[in-house]
C-alpha positions in Angstrom: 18.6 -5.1 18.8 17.0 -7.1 21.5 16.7 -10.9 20.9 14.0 -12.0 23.6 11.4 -12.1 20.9 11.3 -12.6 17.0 11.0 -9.5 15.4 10.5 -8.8 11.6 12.3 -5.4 10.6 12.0 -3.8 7.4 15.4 -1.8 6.6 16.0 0.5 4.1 19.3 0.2 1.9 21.0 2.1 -0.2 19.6 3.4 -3.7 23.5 3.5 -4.9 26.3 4.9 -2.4 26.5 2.9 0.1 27.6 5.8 2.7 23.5 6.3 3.2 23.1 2.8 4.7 22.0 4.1 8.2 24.0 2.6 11.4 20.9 1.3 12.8 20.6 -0.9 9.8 23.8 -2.0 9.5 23.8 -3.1 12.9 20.1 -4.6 12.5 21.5 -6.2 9.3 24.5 -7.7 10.5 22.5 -9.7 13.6 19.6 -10.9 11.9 19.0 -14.3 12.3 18.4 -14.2 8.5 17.6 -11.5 5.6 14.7 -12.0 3.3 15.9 -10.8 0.0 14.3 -10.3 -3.6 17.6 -10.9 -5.1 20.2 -12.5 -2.5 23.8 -12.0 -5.0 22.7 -8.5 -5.2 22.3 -7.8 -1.7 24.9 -10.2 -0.6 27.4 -8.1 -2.8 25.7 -4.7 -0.9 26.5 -6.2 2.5 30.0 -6.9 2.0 30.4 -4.0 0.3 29.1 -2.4 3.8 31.4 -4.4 6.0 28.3 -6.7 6.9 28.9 -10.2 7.4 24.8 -11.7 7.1 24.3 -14.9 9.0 21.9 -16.2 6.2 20.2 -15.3 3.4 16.5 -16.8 2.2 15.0 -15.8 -1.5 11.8 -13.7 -1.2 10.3 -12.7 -4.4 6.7 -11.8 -6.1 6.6 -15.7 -7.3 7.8 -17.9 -4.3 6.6 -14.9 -1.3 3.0 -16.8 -0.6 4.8 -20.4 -0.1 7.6 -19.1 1.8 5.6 -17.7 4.5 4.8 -20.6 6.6 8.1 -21.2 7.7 9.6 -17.8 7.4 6.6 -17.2 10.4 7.2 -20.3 12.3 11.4 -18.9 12.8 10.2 -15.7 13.6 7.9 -16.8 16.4 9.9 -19.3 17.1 12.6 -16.4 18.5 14.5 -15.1 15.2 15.6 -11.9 14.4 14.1 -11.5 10.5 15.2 -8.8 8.5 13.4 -7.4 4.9 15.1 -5.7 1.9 14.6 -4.8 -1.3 17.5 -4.5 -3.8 17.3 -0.7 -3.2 15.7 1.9 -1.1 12.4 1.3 1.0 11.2 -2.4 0.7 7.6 -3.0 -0.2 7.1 0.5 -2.4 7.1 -1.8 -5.8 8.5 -4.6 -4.1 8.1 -8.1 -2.7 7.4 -7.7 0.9 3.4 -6.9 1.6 2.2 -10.4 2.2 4.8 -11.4 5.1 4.3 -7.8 6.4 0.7 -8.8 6.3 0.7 -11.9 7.7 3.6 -11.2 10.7 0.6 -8.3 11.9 -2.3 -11.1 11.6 -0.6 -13.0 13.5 0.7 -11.1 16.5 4.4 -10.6 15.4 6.1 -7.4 15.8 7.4 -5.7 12.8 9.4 -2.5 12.8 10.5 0.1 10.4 14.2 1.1 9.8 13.6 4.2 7.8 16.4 5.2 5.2 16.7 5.6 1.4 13.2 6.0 -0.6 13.5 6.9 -4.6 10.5 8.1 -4.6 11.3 10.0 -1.7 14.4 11.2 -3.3 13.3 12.1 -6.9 10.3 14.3 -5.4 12.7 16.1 -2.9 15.6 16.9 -5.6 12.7 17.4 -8.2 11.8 21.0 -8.5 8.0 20.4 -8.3 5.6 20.9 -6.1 6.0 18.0 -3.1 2.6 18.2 -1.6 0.0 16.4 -2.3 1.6 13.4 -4.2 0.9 9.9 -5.6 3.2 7.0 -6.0 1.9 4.7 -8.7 4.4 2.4 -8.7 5.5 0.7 -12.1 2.6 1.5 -14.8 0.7 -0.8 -17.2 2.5 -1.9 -20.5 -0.7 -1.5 -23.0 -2.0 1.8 -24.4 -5.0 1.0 -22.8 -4.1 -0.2 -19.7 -2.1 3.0 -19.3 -4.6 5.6 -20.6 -6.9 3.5 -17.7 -4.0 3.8 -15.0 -3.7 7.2 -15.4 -7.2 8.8 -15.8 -8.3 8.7 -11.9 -5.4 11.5 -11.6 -6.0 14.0 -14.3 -8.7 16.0 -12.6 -6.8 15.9 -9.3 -4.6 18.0 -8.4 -1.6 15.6 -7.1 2.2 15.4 -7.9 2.6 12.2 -9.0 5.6 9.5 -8.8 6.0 6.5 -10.6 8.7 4.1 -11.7 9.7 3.2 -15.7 12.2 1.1 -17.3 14.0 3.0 -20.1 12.9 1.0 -22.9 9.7 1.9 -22.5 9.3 5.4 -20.7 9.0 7.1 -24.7 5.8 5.5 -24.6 4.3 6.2 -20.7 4.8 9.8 -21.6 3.4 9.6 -24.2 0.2 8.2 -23.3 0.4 10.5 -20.2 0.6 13.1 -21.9 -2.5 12.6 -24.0 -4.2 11.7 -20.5 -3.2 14.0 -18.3 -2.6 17.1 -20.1 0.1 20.4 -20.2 2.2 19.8 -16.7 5.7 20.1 -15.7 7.9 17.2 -15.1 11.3 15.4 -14.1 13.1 12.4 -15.0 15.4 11.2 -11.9 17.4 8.8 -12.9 20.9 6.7 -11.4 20.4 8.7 -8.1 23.1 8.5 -5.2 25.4 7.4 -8.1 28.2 8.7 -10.1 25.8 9.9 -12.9 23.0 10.9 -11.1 20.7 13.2 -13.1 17.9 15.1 -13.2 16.1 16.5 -16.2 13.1 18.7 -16.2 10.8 19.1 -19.2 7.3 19.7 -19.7 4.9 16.7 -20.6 3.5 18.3 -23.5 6.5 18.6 -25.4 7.8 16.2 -28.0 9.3 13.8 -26.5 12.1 13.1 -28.3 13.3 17.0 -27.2 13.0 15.6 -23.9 15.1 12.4 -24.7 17.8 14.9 -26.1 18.1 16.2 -22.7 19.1 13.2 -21.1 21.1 9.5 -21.1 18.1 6.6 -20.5 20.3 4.7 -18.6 19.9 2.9 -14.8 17.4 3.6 -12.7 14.6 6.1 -13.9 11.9 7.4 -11.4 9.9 9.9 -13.0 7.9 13.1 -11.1 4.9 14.8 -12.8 3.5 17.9 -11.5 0.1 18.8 -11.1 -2.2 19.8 -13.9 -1.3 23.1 -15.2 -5.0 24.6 -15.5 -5.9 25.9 -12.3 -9.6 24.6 -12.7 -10.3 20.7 -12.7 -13.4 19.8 -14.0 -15.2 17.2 -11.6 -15.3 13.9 -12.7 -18.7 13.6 -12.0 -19.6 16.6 -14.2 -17.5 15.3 -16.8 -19.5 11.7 -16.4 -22.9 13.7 -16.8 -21.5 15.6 -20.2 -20.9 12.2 -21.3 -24.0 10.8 -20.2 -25.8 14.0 -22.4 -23.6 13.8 -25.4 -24.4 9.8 -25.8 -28.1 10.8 -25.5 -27.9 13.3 -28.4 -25.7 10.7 -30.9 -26.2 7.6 -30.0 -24.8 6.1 -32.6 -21.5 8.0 -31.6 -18.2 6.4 -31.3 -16.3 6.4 -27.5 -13.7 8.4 -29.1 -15.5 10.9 -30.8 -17.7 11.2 -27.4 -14.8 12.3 -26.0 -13.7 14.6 -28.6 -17.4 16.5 -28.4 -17.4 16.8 -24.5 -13.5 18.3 -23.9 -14.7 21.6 -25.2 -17.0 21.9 -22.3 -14.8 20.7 -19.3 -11.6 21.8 -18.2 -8.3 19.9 -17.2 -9.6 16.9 -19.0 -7.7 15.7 -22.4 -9.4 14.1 -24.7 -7.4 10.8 -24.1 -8.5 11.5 -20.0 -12.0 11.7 -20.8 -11.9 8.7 -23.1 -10.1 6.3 -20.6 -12.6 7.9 -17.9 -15.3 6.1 -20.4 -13.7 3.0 -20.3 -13.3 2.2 -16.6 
């Protein structure tokens, strides 16, 4: 790693065996200057657990990330070696990271990727379901609404899509996905690189507590959904006109049964799609 200039690197670490920490970033890792961490015990404990003796860890999170960048900037122009992780996997896919990425390119600082461990990388490749196209949503919405909203732009497409979920509440995603997005297949990916990695398949329009039956809701949980069953999407356009019609012909009609009247006529589209589709 040279040392002439400051540098920021982003390094991938491990998901949960720490063989698949790369060499590059152990070496990167143990000659940074300093390592930007979301949670410093946690990756302090990965490091030694690696062999890696860091020179010095500073706290970089979603709440203190914008205040911290000033003099996080000034070391690394100043000559340091900076180095970004997560507390798993790739930094900045659901993690704190963006705004000093950001700002290091605004302002003429180099920043470099060490590639390495991704979960959504992982869950799609062990999935089963189709790879290509995909979508990584990230962490979804807590309301109903919010989530029938978060989900509609995707049930007329025809994507694989990826998204995190905590296990208290990934009952009630699917649920609402499921009313959204219609019949597709799907898998839950959960404690992966670990002892008790598993992966369970199931289809999204089955109960879910069947699904649930299938598997332990325990660590980790990255969930894959497949592309819409049906092989024709209507186009959301088209669906937005049906709407537009139906609204014309009973105006008095309520969003929800608007949506129960046009489904007939479209294809791909749930009712719970079409009705989010009439909220945006």
């Amino acid at each position: 790693m040279s040392s002439s200039s400051g540098r920021l690197w982003i390094v991938a670490t491990p998901l949960g065996n720490p063989g698949d920490l790369s060499p590059r970033a152990n070496t990167i890792l143990g000659e940074a200057d300093f390592i930007l961490a979301e949670d410093t015990r946690r990756s302090g404990l990965l490091l030694a657990t690696c062999g890696i003796n860091a020179k010095r860890f500073i706290s970089l999170h979603d709440h203190n990330e914008k205040y911290r960048l000033p003099a996080v900037l000034e070391e690394i122009r100043a000559g340091a070696q900076a180095a970004l992780v997560s507390d798993a996997g790739t930094p900045l896919i659901s993690d704190p990271g963006y705004q000093l990425v950001k700002a290091c390119r605004d302002t003429g600082i180099p920043v470099s990727p060490v590639p390495g461990p991704s979960a959504p990388m992982a869950a799609l490749s062990a999935s089963g379901i189709a790879p290509l196209p995909f979508a990584f949503l990230g962490f979804p919405p807590r309301g109903k609404g919010d989530m029938r909203i978060f989900f509609a732009p995707y049930a007329s497409l025809s994507l694989t899509l990826v998204f995190f979920e905590r296990k208290d509440r990934l009952a009630a995603t699917l649920a609402v996905a499921r009313e959204v997005l219609g019949k597709r297949g799907g898998c839950i990916a959960r404690e992966m690189t670990k002892t008790y990695e598993e992966f369970t398949s199931f289809a999204l329009d089955e109960e879910m507590e069947r699904v649930f039956e299938k598997c332990e809701l325990l660590g980790e949980i990255t969930v894959v959904l497949g592309p819409p069953l049906e092989t024709a999407v209507t186009d959301e356009a088209a669906v937005l006109e049906i709407i537009r019609q139906k609204r014309l012909l009973s105006p008095g009609a309520k969003p929800r049964e608007i949506a129960k009247q046009t489904q007939p006529e479209v294809s791909g589209w749930s009712v719970g799609a079409i009705y989010a589709l009439m909220q945006r």
